[in-house]
Phi, psi and omega in degrees: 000129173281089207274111186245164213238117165305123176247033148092209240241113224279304196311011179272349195271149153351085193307156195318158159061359189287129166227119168304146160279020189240145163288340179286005175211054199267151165205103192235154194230159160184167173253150186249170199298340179297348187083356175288151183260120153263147216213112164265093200229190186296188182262108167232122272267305200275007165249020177300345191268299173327309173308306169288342208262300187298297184315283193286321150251005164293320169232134197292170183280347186285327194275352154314274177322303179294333114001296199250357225334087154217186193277099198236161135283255172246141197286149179289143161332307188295317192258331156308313206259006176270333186259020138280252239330101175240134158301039260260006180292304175226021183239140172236164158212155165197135193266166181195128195228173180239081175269186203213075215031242180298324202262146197243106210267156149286133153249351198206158160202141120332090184206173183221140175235149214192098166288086174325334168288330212230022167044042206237142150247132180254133179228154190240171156191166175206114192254101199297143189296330172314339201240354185282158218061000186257020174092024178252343148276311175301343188275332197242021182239338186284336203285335177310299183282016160270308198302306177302002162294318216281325198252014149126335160344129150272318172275123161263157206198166171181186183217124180256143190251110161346305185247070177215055210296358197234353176270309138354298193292301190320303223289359184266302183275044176219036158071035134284121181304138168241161190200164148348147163269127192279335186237340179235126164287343183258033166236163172253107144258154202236148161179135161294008171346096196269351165273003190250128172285135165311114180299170182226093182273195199265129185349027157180002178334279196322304156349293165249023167253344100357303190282338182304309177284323169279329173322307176295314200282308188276335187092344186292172198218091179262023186040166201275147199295003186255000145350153167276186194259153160292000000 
């Protein structure tokens, strides 16, 4: 069952592609492979039922896990409405909804936490499974690495769950180092150089020399670059 959100008058929505200089107030709009207008937008306190909805039925418990990584049930009211809660000065969210003539889906969500000592961002996302392959992750990671470029970020970073080949797989094609985890065997660290133009090695070079390696170090397999998208 699909929990939809009245989103009001379809003309309130943005225009295509328009991104705010503030991060608390970023928006981006596009169509999906699907032919649906998805919409990318903050995180705000009154979207905790739309939040819990992506979460807790939107993702199966393995994607779940992989989301939090620990072992959950379904997230409480109390812990939705602490990750709506945002400072958006050096902390971001962001929902990414679908709509469907008036009415509004979660399909996705977003957020960065952005240390000012160390010019670094850690970013989480979550992709409901029913919506994963359609560009709707790669969509919502470049925005992540403007915005966190917007607050002063060199880096962007993360933690991948070892057996989490489609999250891998994203992160190769949106110009990620994936590397040994320094302290957990069972995680990939992700990094970013959000100032480095992206290489362009010989068509699937990279791919598969990325897969050579988590294959040795991990046992994972992230397929070849012509995958569908996340």
């Amino acid at each position: 069952m699909s929990f939809l959100h009245g989103l009001g008058t379809p003309g309130t929505w943005p225009a295509a592609g328009l991104a705010s200089p503030l991060a608390g107030d970023w928006h981006q709009r596009w169509q999906d492979t699907q032919g649906g207008h998805c919409l990318l937008r903050p995180l705000r306190p009154a979207d905790a039922p739309l939040l819990g909805h992506l979460l807790n039925q939107g993702l199966g418990s393995r994607s779940r896990f992989h989301r939090f990584l620990i072992s959950m049930g379904t997230v409480s009211g109390a812990r939705l409405a602490e990750m709506c809660a945002l400072n958006f000065e050096h902390d971001a969210a962001y929902l990414v909804t679908r709509r469907t003539g008036h009415l509004e889906e979660p399909v996705a969500e977003g957020r960065l936490a952005c240390s000012v000592g160390t010019r670094q961002a850690e970013f989480a996302i979550a992709v409901a499974d029913r919506w994963q392959q359609h560009g709707i992750g790669q969509r919502l990671m470049q925005a992540l690495a403007e915005v966190a470029n917007l607050q002063g970020a060199t880096r962007l970073c993360g933690e991948v769950w070892h057996d989490n080949p489609a999250m891998l797989g994203l992160m190769q094609r949106c110009h990620f180092h994936c590397s040994a985890h320094r302290h957990d065997p069972q995680l990939v660290w992700v990094e970013r150089d959000l100032h480095a133009a992206p290489a362009t090695p010989p068509e699937g070079l990279a791919s598969r020399v990325a897969d050579a390696l988590l294959r040795r170090v991990f046992g994972v397999h992230v397929g070849l670059p012509d995958s569908p998208l996340h």
